[in-house]
N, C-alpha and C positions, 0 to 999 in steps of 0.2 A: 652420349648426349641424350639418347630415346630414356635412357636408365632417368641421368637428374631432371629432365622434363615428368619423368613417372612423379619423382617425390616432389618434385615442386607443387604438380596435381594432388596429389593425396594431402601433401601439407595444406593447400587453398582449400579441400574439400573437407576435412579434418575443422578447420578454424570459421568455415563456413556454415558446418552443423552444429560448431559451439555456441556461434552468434543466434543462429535460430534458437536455440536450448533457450539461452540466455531471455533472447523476446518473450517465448512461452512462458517462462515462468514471471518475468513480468507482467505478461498481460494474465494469466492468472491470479497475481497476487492482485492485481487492481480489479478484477472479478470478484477479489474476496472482500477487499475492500469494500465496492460500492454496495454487497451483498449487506454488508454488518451495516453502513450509514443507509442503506433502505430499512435493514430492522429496526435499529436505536429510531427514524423518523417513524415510523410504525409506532413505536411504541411509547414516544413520544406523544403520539396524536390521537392515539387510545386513550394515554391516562387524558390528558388533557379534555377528551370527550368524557370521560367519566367523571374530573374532577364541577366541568359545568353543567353535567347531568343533577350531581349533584346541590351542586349550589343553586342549581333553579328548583330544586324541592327543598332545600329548607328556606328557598326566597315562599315557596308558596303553603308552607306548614304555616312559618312566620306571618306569616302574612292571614292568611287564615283564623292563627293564634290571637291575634292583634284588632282582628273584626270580633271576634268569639267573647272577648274582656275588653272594657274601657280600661280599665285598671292593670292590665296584664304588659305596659308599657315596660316597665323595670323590669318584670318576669321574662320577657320578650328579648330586651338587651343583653341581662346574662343567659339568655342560651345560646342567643346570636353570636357574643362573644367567645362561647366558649367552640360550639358548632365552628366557630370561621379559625379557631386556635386549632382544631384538631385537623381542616383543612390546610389551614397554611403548614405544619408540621410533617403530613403528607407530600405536600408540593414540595418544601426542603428536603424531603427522604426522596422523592421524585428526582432533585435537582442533584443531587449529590451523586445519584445514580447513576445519573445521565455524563456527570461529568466524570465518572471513573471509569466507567463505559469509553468516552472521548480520549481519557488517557492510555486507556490499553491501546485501542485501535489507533493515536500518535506513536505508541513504542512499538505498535508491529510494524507500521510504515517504517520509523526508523531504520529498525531492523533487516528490514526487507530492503529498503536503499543500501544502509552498510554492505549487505552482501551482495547484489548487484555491482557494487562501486568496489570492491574486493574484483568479483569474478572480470569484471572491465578489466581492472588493470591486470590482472592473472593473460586475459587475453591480448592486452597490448605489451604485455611485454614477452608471452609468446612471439607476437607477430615482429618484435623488436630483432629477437635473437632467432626464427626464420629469414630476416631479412638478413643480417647479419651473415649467419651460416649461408646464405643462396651468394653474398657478397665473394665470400670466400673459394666457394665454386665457381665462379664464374674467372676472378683471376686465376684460380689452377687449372681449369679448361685454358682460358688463355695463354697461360704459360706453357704448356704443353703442345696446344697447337704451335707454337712460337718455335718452339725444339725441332718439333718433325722439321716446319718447314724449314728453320736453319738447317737440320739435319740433309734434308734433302735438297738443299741447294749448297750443301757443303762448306758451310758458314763454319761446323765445327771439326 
């Protein structure tokens, strides 16, 4: 009895360091996570401080430009337009970045739940075929004790 009490112990303590395992590298993977969406906002909010660094100096070149010539109104417009072309084309290479950036870090999550939700059911169906197996112990202990005592009260 001392014996299947040992393994039933060692099985509970065996499935109980799987489940910690299992925590840890969860809460790791969501460490790495939140690491990568504090960078991508980082660096998000860098360009973004650069790109209206920027556009407040060609608001005040422009504008400068524009006091400097009466006439420099048309001269003015095409550099305006071209200065805000090479910005916005920035901001799309910015944005595209950002969004293939959000797509990796959606497929490591993925990733990372698929094999969580794998190791789960790895563990629940451990815990299935321990319960199982402890099931089967327990009617052949019963059966056994059932014999002695028939035996020793002469049943057989």
């Amino acid at each position: 009895m001392d014996e299947l009490s040992g393994k039933l112990q060692a099985s509970v303590e065996y499935i109980q360091s799987d489940m910690a395992e299992v925590k840890a590298q969860a809460r790791a993977t969501n460490a790495k996570i939140d690491d990568t969406r504090k960078e991508v906002a980082s660096y998000v909010s860098s360009a973004r401080t650069e790109c209206l660094e920027k556009l407040d100096g060609l608001r005040d070149h422009m504008l400068k430009s524009f006091r400097d010539s009466g006439e420099g109104a048309d001269k003015l417009r095409v550099e305006l337009t071209e200065r805000i072309d090479v910005v916005r084309n920035r901001i799309d290479g910015l944005q595209a970045e950002m969004l293939r950036r959000f797509e990796q870090v959606d497929l490591r999550m993925q990733l990372v739940q698929s094999e969580l939700t794998r190791q789960i059911d790895q563990l629940k169906e451990s815990l299935y075929r321990a319960k199982i197996q402890n099931l089967w112990w327990y009617i052949s202990l019963g059966g056994a004790f059932f014999y002695i005592v028939a035996h020793a009260l002469k049943w057989l």
